[in-house]
C-alpha positions as CSV (number, residue, x, y, z in Angstrom):
1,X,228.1,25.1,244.8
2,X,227.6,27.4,241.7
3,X,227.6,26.6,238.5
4,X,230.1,27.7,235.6
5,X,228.7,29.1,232.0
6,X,230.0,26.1,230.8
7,X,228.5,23.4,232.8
8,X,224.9,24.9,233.3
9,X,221.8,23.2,232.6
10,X,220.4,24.1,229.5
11,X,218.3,27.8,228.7
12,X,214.9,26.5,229.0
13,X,213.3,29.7,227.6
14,X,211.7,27.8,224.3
15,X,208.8,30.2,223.2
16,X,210.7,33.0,220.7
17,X,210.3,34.1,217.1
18,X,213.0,34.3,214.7
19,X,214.0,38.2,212.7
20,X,215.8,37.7,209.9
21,X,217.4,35.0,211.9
22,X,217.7,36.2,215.0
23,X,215.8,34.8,217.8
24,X,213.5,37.3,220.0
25,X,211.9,35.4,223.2
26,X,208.3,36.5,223.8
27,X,208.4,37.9,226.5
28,X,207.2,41.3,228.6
29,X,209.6,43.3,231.7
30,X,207.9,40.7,234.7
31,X,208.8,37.5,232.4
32,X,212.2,38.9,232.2
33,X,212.4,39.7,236.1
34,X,211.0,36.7,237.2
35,X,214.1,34.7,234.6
36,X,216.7,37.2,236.3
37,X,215.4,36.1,239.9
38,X,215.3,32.4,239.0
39,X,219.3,32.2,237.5
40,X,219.8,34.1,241.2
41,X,218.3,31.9,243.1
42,X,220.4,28.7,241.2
43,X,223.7,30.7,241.5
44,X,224.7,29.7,238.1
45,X,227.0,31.8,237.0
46,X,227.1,34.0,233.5
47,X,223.3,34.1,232.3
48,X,223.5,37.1,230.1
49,X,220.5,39.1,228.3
50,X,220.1,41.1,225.5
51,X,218.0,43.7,224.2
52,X,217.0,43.2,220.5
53,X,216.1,45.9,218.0
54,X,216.1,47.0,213.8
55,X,219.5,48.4,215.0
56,X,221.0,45.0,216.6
57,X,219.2,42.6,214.0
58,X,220.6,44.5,210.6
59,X,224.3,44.8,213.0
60,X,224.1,41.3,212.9
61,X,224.0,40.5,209.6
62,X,227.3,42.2,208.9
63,X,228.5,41.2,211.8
64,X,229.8,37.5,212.4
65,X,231.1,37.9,216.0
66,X,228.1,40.3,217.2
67,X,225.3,37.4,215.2
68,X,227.3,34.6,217.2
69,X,226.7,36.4,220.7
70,X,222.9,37.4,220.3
71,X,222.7,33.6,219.2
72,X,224.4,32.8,222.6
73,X,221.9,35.1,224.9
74,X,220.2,33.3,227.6
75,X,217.2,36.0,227.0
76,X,216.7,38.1,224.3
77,X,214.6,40.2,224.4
78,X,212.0,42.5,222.2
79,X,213.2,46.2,222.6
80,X,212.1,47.6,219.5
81,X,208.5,47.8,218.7
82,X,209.3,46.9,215.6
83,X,210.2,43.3,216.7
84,X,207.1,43.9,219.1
85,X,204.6,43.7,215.6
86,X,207.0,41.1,214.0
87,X,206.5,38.9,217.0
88,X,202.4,40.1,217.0
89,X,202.3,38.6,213.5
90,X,203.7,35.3,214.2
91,X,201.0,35.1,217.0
92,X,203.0,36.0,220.5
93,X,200.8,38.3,222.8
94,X,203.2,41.1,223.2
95,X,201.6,43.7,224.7
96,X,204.7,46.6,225.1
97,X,208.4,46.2,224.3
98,X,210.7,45.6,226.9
99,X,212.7,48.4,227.0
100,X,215.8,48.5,228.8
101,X,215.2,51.9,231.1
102,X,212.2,50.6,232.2
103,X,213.4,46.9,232.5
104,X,216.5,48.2,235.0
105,X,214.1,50.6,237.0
106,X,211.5,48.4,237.1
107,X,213.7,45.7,238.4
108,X,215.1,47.3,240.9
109,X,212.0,48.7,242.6
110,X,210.6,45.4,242.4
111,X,213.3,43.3,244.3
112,X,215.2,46.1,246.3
113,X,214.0,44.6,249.2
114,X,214.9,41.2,248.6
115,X,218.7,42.8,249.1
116,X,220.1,41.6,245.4
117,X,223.9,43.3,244.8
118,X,224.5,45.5,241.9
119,X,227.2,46.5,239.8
120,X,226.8,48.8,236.8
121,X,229.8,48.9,234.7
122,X,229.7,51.6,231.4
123,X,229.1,55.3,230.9
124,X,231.9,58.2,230.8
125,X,232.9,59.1,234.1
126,X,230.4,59.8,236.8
127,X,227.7,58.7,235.0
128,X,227.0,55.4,236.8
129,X,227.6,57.3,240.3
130,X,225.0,60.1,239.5
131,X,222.9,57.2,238.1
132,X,222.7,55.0,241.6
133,X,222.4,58.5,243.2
134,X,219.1,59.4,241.2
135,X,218.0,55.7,242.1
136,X,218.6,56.0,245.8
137,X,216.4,58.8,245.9
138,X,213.4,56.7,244.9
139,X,214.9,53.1,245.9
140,X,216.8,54.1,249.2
141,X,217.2,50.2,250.2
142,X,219.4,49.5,246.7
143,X,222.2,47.6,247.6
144,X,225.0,49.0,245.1
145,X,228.7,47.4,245.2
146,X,230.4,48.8,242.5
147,X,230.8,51.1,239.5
148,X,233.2,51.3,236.6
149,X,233.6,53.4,233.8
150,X,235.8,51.7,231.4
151,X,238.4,53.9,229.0
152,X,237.0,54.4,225.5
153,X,240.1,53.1,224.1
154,X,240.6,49.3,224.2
155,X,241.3,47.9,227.6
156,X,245.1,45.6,228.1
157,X,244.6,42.7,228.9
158,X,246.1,43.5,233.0
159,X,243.3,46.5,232.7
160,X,240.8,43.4,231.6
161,X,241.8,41.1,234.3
162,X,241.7,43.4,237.0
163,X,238.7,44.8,236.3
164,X,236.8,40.9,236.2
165,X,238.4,40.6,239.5
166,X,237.5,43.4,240.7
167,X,233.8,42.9,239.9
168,X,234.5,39.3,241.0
169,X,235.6,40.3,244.4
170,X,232.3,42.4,244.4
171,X,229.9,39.6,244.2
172,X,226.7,41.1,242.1
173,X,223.8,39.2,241.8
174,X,223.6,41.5,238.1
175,X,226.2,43.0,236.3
176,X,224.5,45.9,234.6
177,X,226.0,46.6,231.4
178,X,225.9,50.3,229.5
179,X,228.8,50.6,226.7
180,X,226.2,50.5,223.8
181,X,225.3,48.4,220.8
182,X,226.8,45.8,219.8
183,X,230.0,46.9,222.2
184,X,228.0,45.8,225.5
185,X,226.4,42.3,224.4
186,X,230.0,41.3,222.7
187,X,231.7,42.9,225.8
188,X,229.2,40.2,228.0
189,X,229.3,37.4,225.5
190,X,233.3,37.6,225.8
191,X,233.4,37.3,229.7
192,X,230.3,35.2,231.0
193,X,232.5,32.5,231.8
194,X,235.3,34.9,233.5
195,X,232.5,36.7,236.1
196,X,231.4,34.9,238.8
197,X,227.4,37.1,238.1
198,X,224.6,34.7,238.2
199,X,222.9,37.9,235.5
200,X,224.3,40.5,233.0
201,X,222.4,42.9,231.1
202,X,222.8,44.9,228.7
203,X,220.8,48.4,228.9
204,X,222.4,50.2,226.3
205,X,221.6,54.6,227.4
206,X,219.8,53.8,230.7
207,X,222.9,55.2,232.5
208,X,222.6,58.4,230.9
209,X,218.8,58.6,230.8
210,X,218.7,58.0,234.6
211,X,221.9,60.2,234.9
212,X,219.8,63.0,233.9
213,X,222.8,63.0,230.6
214,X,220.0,62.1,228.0
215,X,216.6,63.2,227.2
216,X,213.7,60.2,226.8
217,X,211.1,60.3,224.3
218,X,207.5,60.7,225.4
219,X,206.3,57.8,226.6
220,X,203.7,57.5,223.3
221,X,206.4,57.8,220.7
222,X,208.1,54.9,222.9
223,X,205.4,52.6,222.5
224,X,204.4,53.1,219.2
225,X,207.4,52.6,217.7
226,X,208.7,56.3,216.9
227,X,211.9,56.7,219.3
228,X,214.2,56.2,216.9
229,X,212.3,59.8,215.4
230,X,212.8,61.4,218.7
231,X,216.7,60.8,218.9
232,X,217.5,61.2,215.6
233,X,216.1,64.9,216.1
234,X,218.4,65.3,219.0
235,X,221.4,63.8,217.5
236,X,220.7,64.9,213.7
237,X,224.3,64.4,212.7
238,X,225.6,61.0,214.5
239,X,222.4,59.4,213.8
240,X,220.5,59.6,210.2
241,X,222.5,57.6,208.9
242,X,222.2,54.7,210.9
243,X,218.4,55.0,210.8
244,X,218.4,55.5,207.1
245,X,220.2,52.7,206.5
246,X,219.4,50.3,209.1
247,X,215.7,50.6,209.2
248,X,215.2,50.4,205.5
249,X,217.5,47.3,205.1
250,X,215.5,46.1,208.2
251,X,211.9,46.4,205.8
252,X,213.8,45.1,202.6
253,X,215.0,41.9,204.4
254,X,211.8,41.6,205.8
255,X,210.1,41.7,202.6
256,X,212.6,39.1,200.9
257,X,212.1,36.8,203.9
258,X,208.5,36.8,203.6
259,X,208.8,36.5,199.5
260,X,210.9,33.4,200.2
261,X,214.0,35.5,198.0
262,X,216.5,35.3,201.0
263,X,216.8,32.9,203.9
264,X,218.2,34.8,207.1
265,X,219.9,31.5,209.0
């Protein structure tokens, strides 16, 4: 018998580091497969990760609802390299970030022929079609049961019942979530105990990246910590303010956290 979100044993991930608060599991792309695997094999229902950045931990702070639900992730996880040094300075061997393109390619080549189901819900429409498309080129074996590309305006509540039955009537081993910071992780946080999906994550662009919608940095600037560079040359406009502000409130916090002026609880 499966077990709800509400009765499950407890997360027994204990090795993390805390940003400004927020806890960051130490942990590289097999740790995380080999967690996602695991919650399959248990069948217990509404695990959900996370992928933690400058942009998720400073959304958080001015954010009660979105600092509640990273709090609640089963996993989460260091995407930003950022976190990657924070977590190198509190003495956690992280060798790369785990970054959610490679963490969804990676996992499905890995267990495609284990026969997992999965269900990618986010992107405009026809992204996640032309996503599993470009997947089943390289991963012919992927077993895909569903795709949904919610409306940009706020969903009724019949549109939000359907759609978990729908999913639910699907059976995914993983839910595969792309709707964006911090819409996707409240989005999972809000319906973990609704699905019936032993795993949701949350990969923020990876539907457009592997869509062929969006352009990826170079793998260097990726790993040394200079994507946020990369994308705020493509996206000038939408994006320098976020970085402006986010990742120089991210260095000031830090620098009153390690000053002992503020306390991030």
């Amino acid at each position: 018998m499966s077990v709800s979100a509400t009765t499950r044993r407890p997360n027994k991930l204990t090795t993390y580091f805390r940003v400004l608060g927020i806890r960051v599991h130490a942990v590289q792309i097999p740790d995380v497969v080999q967690q996602m695997e695991r919650w399959i094999t248990e069948k217990e229902f509404g695990h959900f990760v996370t992928l933690t950045n400058v942009h998720s931990v400073i959304e958080a702070q001015q954010n009660d609802l979105f600092h509640e639900t990273l709090l609640s992730a089963d996993l989460s996880v260091p995407d930003g390299m950022p976190l990657v040094w924070v977590g190198r300075l509190r003495g956690h061997s992280l060798q790369r970030r785990v970054y959610g393109p490679d963490l969804l390619a990676d996992f499905l080549r890995i267990t495609a022929p284990k026969g997992y189901r999965h269900y990618f819900y986010g992107g405009a429409p026809g992204i996640a079609d032309r996503m599993v498309e470009e997947m089943r080129k390289n991963i012919p074996e992927l077993t895909v049961v569903g795709t949904y590309s919610p409306p940009f305006r706020p969903m009724t509540p019949e549109e939000d019942a359907a759609i978990v039955e729908k999913i639910n009537q699907a059976k995914p081993d993983v839910l595969w979530v792309g709707l964006g910071c911090p819409k996707q992780e409240i989005w999972m946080f809000q319906h973990r105990q609704r699905l019936q999906v032993p795993v949701l994550v949350g990969v923020g662009q990876a539907f457009n990246i592997y869509a062929g919608d969006l352009r990826q940095a170079p793998p260097w600037m990726r790993e040394n910590g200079l994507e946020w560079f990369f994308r705020l040359l493509l996206e000038p406009r939408r994006l320098w303010r976020r970085y402006l502000l986010y990742n120089t409130k991210f260095l000031f916090y830090l620098l009153l956290e390690a000053a002992g002026l503020k306390r991030f609880s």
